[in-house]
C-alpha positions as CSV (number, residue, x, y, z in Angstrom):
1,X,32.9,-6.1,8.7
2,X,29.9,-3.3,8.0
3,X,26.8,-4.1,7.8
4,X,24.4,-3.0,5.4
5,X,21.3,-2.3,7.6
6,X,20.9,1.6,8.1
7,X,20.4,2.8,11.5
8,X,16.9,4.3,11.8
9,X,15.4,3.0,8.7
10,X,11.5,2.2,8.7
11,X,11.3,-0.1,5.7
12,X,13.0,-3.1,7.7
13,X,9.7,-4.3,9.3
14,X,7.1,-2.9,6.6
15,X,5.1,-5.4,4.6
16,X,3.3,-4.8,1.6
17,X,0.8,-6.5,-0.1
18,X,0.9,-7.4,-3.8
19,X,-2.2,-8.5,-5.8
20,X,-1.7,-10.8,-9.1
21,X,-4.3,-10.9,-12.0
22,X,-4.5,-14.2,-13.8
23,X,-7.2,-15.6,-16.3
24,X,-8.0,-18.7,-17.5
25,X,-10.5,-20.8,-19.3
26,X,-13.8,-21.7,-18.4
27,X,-12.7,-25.3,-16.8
28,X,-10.0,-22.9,-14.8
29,X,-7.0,-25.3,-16.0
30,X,-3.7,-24.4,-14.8
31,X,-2.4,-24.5,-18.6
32,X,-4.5,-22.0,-19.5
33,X,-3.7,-19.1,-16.6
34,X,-2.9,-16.3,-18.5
35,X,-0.9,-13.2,-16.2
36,X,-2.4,-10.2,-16.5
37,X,-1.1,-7.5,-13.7
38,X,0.6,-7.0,-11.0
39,X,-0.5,-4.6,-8.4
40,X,-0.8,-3.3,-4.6
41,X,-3.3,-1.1,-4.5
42,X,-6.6,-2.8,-4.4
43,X,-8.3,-0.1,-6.8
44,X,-5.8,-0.4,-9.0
45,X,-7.2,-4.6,-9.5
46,X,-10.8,-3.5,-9.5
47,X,-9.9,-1.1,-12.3
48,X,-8.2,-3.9,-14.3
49,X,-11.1,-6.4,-13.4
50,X,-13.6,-3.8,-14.9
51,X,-11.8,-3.4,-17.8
52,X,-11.4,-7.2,-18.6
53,X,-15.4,-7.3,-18.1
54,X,-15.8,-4.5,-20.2
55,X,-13.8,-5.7,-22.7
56,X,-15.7,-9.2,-23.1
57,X,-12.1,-11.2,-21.8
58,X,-13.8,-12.0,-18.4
59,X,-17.3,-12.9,-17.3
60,X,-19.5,-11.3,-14.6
């Protein structure tokens, strides 16, 4: 039987973390969390955050 595992590969162990973007009403009900973005690099979010503000779709 082969295995699929690789010998000397890196990405075994490696974690990455992944940010969501949701929005939702002002009472932050669950039916009303919109998805936004997906992302895992934190500038990345604070560039879609800024741009929701900007765009009047989320309050500072």
């Amino acid at each position: 039987m082969k295995s699929n595992c690789r010998a000397g590969s890196k990405r075994i162990n490696e974690k990455k973390t992944h940010y969501m973007l949701f929005s939702c009403n002002e009472w932050k009900e669950y039916s009303s969390m919109r998805f936004l973005g997906a992302t895992d690099n934190p500038e990345t979010l604070y560039v879609m955050i800024g741009s929701c503000i900007r765009a009047d779709d989320m309050l500072y």
